[in-house]
Legacy VTK file of the C-alpha trace (Angstrom):
# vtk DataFile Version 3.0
C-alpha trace
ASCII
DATASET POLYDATA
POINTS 469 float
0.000 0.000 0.000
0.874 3.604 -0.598
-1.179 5.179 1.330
0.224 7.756 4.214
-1.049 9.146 7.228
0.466 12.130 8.959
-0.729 12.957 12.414
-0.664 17.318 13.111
-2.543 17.411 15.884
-5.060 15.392 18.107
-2.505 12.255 18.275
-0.818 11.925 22.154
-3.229 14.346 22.978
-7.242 14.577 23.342
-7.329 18.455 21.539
-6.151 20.172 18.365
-7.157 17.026 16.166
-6.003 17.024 12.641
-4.677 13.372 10.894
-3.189 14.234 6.445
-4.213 10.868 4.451
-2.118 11.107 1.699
-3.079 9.137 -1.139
-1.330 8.137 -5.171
-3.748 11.183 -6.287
-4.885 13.192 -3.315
-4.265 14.792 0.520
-7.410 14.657 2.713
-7.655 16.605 5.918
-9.754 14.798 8.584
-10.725 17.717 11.174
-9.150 20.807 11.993
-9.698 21.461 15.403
-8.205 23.923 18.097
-5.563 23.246 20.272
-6.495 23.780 23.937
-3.737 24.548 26.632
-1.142 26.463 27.461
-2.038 30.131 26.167
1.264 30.924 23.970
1.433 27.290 23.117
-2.050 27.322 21.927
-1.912 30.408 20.005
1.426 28.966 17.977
-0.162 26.045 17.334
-3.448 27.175 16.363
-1.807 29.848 13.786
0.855 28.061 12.349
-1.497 24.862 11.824
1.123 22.179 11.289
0.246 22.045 7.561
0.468 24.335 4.242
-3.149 24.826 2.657
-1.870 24.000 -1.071
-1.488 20.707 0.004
-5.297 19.821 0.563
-7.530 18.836 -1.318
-10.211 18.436 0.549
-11.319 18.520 3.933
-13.582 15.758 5.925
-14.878 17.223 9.157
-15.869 14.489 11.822
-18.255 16.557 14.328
-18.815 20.135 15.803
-16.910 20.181 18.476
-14.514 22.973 18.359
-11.153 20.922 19.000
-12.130 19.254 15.738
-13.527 22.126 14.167
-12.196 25.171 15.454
-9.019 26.083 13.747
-11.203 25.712 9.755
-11.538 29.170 9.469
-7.807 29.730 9.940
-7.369 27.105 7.232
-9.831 29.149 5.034
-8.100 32.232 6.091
-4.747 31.503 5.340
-6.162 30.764 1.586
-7.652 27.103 1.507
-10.697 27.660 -1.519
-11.613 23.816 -1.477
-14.656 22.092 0.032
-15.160 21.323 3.234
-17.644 18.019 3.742
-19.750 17.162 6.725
-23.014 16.313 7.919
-26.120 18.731 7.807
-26.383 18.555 11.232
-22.733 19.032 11.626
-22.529 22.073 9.163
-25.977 24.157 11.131
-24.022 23.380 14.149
-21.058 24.778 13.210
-22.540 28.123 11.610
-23.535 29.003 15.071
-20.265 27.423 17.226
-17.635 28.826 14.614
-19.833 32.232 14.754
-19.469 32.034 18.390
-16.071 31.216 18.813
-14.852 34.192 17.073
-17.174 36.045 19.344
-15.494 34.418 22.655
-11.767 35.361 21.237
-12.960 39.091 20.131
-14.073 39.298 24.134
-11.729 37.979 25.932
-8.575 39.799 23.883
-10.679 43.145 24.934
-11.050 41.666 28.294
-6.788 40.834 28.478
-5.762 43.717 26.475
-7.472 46.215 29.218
-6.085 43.969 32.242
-2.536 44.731 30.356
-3.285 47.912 29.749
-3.999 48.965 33.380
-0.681 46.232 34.088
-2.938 43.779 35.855
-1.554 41.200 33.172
1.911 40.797 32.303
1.498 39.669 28.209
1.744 40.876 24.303
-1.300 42.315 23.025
-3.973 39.930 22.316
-5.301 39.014 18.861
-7.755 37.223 17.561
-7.199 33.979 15.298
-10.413 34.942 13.092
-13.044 37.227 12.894
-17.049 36.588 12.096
-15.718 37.499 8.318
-13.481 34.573 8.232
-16.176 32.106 9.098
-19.181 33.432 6.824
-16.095 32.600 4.120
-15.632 29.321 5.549
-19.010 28.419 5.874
-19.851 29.134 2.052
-17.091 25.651 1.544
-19.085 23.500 3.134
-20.792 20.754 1.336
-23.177 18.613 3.303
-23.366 14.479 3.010
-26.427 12.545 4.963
-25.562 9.510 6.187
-24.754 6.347 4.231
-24.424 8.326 0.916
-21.218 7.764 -0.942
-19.519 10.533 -2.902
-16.120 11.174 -4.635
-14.878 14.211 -2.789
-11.265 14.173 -4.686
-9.439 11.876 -7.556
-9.585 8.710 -6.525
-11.129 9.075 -3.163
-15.011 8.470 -2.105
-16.347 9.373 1.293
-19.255 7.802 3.598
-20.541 9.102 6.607
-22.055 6.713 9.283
-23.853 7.675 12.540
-20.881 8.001 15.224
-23.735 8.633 18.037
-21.119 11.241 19.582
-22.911 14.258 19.298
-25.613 15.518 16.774
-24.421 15.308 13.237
-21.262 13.224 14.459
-20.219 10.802 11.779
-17.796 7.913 11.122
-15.474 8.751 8.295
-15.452 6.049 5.386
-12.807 6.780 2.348
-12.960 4.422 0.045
-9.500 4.970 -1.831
-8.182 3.380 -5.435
-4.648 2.550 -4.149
-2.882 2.047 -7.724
-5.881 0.257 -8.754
-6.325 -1.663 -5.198
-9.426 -0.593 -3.398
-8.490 0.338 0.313
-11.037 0.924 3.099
-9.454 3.615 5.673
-12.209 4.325 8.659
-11.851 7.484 10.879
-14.425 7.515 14.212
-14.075 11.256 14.736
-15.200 11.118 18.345
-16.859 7.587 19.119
-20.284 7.829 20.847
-21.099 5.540 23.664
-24.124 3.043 23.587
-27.438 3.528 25.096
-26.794 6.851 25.830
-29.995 8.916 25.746
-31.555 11.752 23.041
-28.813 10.113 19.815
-28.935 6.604 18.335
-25.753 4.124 19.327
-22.898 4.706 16.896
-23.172 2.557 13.432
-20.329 0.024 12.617
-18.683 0.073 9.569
-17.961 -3.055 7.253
-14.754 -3.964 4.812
-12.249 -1.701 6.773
-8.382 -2.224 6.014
-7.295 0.367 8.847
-9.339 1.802 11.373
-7.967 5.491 12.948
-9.777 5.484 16.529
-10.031 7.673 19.172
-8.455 6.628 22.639
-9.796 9.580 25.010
-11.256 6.656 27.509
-8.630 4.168 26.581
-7.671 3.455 30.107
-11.001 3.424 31.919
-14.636 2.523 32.056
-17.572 4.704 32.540
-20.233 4.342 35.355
-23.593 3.610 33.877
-25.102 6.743 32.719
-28.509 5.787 34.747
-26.250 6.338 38.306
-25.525 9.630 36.946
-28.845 11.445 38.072
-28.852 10.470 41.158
-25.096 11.420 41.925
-25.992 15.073 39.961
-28.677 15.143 42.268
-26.695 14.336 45.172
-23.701 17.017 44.653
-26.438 19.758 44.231
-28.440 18.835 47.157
-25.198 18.769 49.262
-23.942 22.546 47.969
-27.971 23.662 48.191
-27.861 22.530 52.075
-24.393 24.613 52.287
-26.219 27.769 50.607
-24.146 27.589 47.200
-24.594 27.658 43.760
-23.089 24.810 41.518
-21.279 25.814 38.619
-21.191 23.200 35.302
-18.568 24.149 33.329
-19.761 22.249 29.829
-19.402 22.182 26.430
-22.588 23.704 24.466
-23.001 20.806 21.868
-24.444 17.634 23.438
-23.191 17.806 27.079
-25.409 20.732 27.849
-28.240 19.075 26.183
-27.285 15.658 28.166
-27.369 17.559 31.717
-30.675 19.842 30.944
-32.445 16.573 29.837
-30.497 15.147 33.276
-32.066 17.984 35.292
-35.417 17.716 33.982
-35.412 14.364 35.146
-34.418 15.393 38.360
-37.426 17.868 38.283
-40.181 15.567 37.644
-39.102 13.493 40.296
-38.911 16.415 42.714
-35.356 16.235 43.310
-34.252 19.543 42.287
-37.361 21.878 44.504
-37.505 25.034 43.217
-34.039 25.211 42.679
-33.378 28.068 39.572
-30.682 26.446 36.982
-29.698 28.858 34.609
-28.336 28.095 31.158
-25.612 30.958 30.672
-24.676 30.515 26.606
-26.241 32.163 24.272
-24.298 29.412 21.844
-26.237 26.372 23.934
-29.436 28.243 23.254
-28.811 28.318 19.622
-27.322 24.753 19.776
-30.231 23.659 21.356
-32.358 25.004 18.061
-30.409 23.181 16.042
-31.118 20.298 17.940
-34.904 21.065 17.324
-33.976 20.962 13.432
-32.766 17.524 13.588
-35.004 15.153 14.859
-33.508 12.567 12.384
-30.679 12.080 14.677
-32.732 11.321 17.659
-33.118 7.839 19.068
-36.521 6.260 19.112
-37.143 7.520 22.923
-36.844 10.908 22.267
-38.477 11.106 19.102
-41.160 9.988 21.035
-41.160 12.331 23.642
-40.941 14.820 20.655
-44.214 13.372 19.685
-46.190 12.926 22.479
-45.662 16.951 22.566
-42.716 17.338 25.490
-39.309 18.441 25.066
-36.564 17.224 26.022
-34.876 20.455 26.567
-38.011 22.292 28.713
-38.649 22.526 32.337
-40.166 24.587 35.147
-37.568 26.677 37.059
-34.986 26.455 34.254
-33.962 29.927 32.272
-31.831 30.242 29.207
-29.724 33.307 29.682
-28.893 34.939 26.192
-27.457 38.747 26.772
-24.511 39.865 28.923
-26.951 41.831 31.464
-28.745 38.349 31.982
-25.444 36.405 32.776
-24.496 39.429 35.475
-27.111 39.179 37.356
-26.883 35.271 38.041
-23.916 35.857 39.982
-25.526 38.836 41.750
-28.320 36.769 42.812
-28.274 35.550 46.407
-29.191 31.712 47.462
-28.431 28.403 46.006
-28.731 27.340 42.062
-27.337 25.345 38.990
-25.319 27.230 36.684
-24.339 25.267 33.743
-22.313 27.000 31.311
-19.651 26.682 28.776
-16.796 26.339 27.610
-16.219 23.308 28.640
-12.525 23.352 29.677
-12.903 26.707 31.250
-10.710 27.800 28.972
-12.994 30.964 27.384
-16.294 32.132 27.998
-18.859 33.382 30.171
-17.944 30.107 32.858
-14.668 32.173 33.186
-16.685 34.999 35.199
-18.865 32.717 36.973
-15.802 30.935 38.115
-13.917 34.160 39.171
-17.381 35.052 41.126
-17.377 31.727 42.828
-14.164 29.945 43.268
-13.383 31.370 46.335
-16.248 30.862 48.629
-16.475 27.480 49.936
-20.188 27.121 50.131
-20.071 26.535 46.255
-18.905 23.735 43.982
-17.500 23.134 40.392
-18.707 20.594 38.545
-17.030 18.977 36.039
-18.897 16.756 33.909
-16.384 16.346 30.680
-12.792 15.712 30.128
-10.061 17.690 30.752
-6.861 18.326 28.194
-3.925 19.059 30.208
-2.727 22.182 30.708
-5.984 23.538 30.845
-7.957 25.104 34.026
-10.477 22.552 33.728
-7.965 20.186 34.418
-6.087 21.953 36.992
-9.952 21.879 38.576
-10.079 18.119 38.124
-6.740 18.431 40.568
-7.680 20.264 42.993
-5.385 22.881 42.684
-5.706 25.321 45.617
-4.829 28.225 43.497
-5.847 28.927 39.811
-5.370 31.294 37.150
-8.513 32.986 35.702
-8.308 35.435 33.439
-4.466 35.354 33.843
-5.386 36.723 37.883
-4.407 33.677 40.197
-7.368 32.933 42.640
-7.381 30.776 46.128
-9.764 27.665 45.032
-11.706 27.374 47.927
-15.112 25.937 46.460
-15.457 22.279 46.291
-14.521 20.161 43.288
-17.016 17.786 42.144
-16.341 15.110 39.125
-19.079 13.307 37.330
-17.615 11.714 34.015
-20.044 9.407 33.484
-21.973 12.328 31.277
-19.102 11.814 29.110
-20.398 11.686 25.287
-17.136 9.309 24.614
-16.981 5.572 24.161
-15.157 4.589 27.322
-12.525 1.602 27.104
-15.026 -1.280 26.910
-17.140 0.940 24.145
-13.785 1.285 22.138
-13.122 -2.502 22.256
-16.210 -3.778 21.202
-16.554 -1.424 18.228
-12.414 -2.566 16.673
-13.820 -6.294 17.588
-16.708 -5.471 15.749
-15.113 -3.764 12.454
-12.320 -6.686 12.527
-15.706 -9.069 12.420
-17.066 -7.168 9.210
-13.749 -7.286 6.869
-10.279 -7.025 7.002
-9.245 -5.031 9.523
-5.336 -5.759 10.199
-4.108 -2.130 11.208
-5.433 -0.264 14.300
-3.942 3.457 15.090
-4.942 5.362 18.147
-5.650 8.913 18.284
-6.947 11.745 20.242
-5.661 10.631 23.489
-3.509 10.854 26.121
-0.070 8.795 26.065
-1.633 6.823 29.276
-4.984 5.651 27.908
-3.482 5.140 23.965
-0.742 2.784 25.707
-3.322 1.059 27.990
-5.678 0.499 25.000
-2.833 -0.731 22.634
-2.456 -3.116 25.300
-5.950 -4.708 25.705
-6.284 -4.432 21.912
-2.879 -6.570 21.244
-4.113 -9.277 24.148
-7.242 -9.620 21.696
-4.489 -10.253 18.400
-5.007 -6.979 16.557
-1.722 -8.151 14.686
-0.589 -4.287 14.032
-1.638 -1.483 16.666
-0.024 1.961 16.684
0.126 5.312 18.863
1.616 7.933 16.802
2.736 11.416 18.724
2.064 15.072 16.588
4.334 14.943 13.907
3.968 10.641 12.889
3.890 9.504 9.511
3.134 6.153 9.165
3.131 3.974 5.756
-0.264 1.738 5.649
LINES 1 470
469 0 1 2 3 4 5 6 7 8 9 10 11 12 13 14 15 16 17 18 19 20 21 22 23 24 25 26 27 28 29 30 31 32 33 34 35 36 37 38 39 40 41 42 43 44 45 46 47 48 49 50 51 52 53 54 55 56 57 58 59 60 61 62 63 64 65 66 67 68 69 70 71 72 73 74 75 76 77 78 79 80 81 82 83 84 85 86 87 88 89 90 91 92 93 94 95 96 97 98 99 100 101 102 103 104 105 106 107 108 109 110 111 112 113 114 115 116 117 118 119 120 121 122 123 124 125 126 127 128 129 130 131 132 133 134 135 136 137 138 139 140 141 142 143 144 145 146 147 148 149 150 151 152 153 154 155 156 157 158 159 160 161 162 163 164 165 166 167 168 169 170 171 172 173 174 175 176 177 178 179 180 181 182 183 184 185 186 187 188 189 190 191 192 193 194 195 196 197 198 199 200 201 202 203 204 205 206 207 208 209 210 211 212 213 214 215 216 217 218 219 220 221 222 223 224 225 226 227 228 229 230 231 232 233 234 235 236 237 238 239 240 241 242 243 244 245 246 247 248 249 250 251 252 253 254 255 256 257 258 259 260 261 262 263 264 265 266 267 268 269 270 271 272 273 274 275 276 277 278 279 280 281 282 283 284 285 286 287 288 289 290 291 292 293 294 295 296 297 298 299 300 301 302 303 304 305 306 307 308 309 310 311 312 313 314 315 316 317 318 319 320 321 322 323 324 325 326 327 328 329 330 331 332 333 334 335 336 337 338 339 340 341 342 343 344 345 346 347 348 349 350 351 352 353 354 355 356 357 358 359 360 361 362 363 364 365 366 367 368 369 370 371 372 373 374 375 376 377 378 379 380 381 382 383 384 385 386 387 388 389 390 391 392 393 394 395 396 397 398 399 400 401 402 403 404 405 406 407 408 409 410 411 412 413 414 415 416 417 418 419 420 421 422 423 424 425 426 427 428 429 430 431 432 433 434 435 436 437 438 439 440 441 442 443 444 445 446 447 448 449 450 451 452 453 454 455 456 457 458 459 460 461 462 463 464 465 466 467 468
């Protein structure tokens, strides 16, 4: 075979994914995300890309979410003109999350540049990576797929999306490539779904693969059943409502919002939650959630149901969206306990930044975290219970509690990511496994299980790989 795969980004680490297939007649892109830690290391990364445009053809975007998504319209900026394929869902999604992510960086480099300014911050200037201009450019590229619908998307090269059950619109990359006349099967999960999770359907399982590029994020653990994770959501609030706090939910606006609303509603009609107020603080999660409304297609039979029967998943008593910046203020002015469940996700931008800076230092309150956490990034240093944090580039004693729920988690855990290579190996033939987007800890503990099962070739490339497949 002649096929090559480079690894940029999102390979030894869970954020900035971005994997080159190079091909006899063509370079594919699969994702383009943002890296996510350390704030000079970041920005280099995120400008310089790893990559030079002229050498893509065209792009295959996995999912949304903005570490496999968010560096596109710095791709488009920096003079990419080809096409850019996803989902529906995927694309509507990203229209508003692209949209809002220049938003967030336009903010917070006003928000640094006057803490400089007054020499509260010891930094260069801020800029911003894009602006809304770069994305309405990038957005015009896109070309949507549905599901199961093959197309050629460059010489010699045909793509098929299948349902990854990640988040909505999340899809299973299928090139189909003419290898000097050999037909090859490469399979990229994007971010693997886990089963029976509610509101999306389990992820689909692809036949005839020759390599298989999965993600590792969980490779070295198992999640608790998502069922136990109501009553533990319901137990950390009730324990910081008895205290007289407020919980704060750091969480990403696609999918894990939705999961912890539709969480909290459940607590609510089973009289868990009182008249607690929880306030959604994102104007992106509101819009996400619309899209959501757009796309019943992607919905699992339970919740199309519900969708029928005239409820929403989405909808309770006691729970306000909060869209405008006068709205978001006056959460944290408000006395007594409540659920504040805003993004981003990592607490790495955003309007969970200034809840956290209102918060993080009484001890009445706690942090939730309900998602994984890159390293380097606040959310992680959370996760660790550091006793003093940066926010906003102002260090702060941490003297609210630290919570950790990951069952929420939207990712196949290590069992999940198992079962789905033993099930591709089942449907053709699957000799080459690489692991991606993940942490040297779990890819190496996954590599493990995987070789124990005979996988007879099972790699963990670091940024900068290129392996021949």
């Amino acid at each position: 075979m002649s096929i090559r795969l480079e690894f940029v980004g999102g390979a030894g680490t869970v954020t900035g994914s971005r994997h080159l297939v190079h091909t006899p007649q063509a370079t594919i892109l699969l994702d383009c995300g943002l890296y996510q830690g350390r704030r000079l290391d970041s920005r280099r990364q995120n400008q310089e890309l790893g990559f030079g445009e002229s050498r893509i053809d065209a792009v295959v975007l996995s999912h949304a979410h903005i570490d496999h998504s968010g560096a596109l319209p710095v791709l488009s900026k920096r003079g990419y003109g080809g096409s850019v394929f996803a989902t529906p869902a995927t694309r509507d999604l990203c229209a508003v999350m692209l949209q809002d992510s220049a938003q967030i960086q336009a903010a917070d480099a006003r928000y640094l540049n006057r803490a400089i300014e007054r020499g509260e911050l010891e930094s260069e200037p801020v800029e911003t990576l894009y602006d809304a201009s770069d994305v309405s450019r990038l957005l015009s590229q896109f070309l949507t797929l549905p599901y199961r619908r093959k197309q050629t998307i460059a010489p010699g090269v045909a793509l098929t999306f299948l349902d990854a059950g990640h988040v909505l619109g999340s899809a299973i990359v299928v090139l189909d490539i003419d290898d000097y006349g050999q037909p090859r099967r490469l399979v990229f999960t994007g971010d693997l779904g886990r089963r029976h999770m509610p509101i999306l359907r389990d992820p689909e399982v692809p036949s005839g693969a020759h390599v298989l590029l999965s993600e590792s994020t969980y490779g070295d653990r198992t999640h608790p059943p998502f069922e136990a994770m109501d009553q533990e959501l319901a137990e950390v609030i009730e324990r910081t409502r008895r205290r007289g706090g407020k919980v704060v939910i750091p969480s990403f606006a696609l999918e894990r919002a939705q999961e912890i609303v539709f969480s909290l509603k459940k607590l609510k009609e089973r009289g868990l939650l009182s008249d607690l107020p929880v306030y959604i603080d994102s104007p992106l999660t509101v819009r996400i959630t619309d899209v959501f409304r757009m796309h019943p297609d992607c919905y699992d039979k339970e919740t199309r149901a519900l969708l029928q029967d005239g409820g929403s998943p989405f909808e309770f008593e006691g729970l306000r969206y909060a869209s405008s910046l006068e709205e978001s203020m006056a959460i944290d002015r408000a006395d007594g306990p409540s659920v504040i469940v805003a993004a981003s996700g990592m607490c790495e931008a955003g309007r969970v930044l200034h809840h956290l800076k209102a918060t993080i230092g009484d001890p009445r309150n706690t942090v939730l975290i309900v998602g994984f956490q890159a390293e380097h990034t606040l959310g992680r240093r959370l996760v660790e219970r550091r006793e003093r944090v940066r926010i906003f580039g102002v260090e702060h004693a941490r003297r609210a509690q630290v919570a950790v729920l990951n069952g929420f988690s939207a990712h196949a855990d290590q069992a999940d990511l198992v079962a789905f290579a033993e099930a591709v190996r089942e449907r053709g033939p699957l000799r080459t496994v690489v692991l991606v987007h993940g942490e040297s800890a779990a890819q190496r503990a996954l590599e493990r299980i995987l070789t124990s099962r005979h996988f007879p070739d099972v790699r963990t490339p670091v940024r900068g790989d290129v392996f021949e497949v």
